[in-house]
N, C-alpha and C positions, 0 to 999 in steps of 0.2 A: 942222758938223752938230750940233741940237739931239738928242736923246734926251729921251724920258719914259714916264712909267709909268701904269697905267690899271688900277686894279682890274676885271674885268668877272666875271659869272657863269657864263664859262666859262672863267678864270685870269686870271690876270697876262698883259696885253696892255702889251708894249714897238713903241714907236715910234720915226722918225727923222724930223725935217725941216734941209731946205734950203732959203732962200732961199725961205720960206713957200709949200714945195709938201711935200707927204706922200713918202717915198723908200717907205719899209717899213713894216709894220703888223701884229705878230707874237705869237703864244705865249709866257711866255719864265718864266724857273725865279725869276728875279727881278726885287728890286723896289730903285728907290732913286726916294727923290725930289725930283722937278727942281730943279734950282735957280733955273732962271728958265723962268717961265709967260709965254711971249708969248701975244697976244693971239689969232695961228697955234694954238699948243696948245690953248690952254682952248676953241677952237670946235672945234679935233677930240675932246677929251673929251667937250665937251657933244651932239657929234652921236651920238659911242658911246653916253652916257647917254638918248639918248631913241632910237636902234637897240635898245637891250637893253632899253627901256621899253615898246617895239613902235609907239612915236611917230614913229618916221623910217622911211623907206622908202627913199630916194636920199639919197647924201650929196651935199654942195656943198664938196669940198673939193679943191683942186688939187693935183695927183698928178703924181710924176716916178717912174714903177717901170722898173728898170732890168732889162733882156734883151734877148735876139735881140731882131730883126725879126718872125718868125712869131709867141714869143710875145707877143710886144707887139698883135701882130693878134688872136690868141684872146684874151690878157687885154680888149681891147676889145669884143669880141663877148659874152664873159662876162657885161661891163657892162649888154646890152640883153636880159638874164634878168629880168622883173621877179619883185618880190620874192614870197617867198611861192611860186612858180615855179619847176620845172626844168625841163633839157632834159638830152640823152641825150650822151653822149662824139661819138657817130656826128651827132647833127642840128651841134652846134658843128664839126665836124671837115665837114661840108656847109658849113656856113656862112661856112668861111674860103676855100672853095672845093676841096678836097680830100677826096672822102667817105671814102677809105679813109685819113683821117689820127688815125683815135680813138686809137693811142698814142702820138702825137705830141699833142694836143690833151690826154691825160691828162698828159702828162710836161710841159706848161707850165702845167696847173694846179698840179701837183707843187711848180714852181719861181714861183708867185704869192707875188710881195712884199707883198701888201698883201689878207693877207685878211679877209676881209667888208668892206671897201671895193670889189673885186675880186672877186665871190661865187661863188669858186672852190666852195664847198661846194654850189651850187644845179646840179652837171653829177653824171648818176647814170646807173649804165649802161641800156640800153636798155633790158635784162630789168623794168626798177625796183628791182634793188637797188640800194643806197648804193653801190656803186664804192668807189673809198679817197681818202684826203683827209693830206693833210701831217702835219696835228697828230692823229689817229685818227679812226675814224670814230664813235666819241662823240662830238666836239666837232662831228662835224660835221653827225648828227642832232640834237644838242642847237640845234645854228643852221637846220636847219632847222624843226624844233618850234615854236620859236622863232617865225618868221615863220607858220607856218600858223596858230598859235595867237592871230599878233596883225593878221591882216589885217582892214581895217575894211569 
């Protein structure tokens, strides 16, 4: 497994790949760096670099996030939030077929390996407030900001 590091504007973003698929996509207190830039890493930096530029909307990069079965099913439902976009714990927890599944649907956002690849931060509760988000819910207004600020 490679690891690398990614300054972005909202911290130090630590990464994993395998066998040139994306594993994790994280928060992280630190920073080292890589020692070897495959050609796999430098086009996930560069997709982050033009995400936080407000130039990328969808990433193209292949993904192996590891969990159950369900949420492997919400993290994929996630996926078809476009950007700039929310939806509500209740409409994804609909979506996956279970309407009364929203803490179940919150608690595999919880557990997103790969976030903002996986735009776990674009699910708010019904009401409209922010809900809650892994890394705080700064980071997770700041990502959403972010995208309303740069939709073209």
């Amino acid at each position: 497994m490679e690891k690398s590091f990614y300054k972005s504007p909202i911290g130090i973003l630590e990464f994993a790949c395998e066998n040139d698929e994306l594993i994790y996509l994280k928060l992280s207190a630190d920073f080292n760096q890589s020692s070897k830039e495959t050609v796999f890493i430098k086009n996930i930096k560069l997709q982050l670099e033009e995400y936080f530029l407000g130039k990328r909307h969808c990433f193209d990069i292949k993904i192996n996030p590891q969990g159950t079965d369900f949420q492997k099913f919400v993290w994929k439902e996630l996926q078809k939030i476009p950007y700039g976009e929310t939806k509500s714990y209740s409409d994804i927890a609909e979506a996956v077929g279970n309407k009364n599944a929203q803490r179940a649907v919150g608690s595999a956002c919880n557990k997103n390996p790969l976030m903002i690849i996986i735009p776990c931060h674009r699910v708010i509760s019904k009401n409209g407030e922010i809900g809650g988000f892994a890394y705080g819910n700064s980071v997770k207004q700041n990502l959403l900001n972010l995208e309303k600020n740069t939709i073209l």
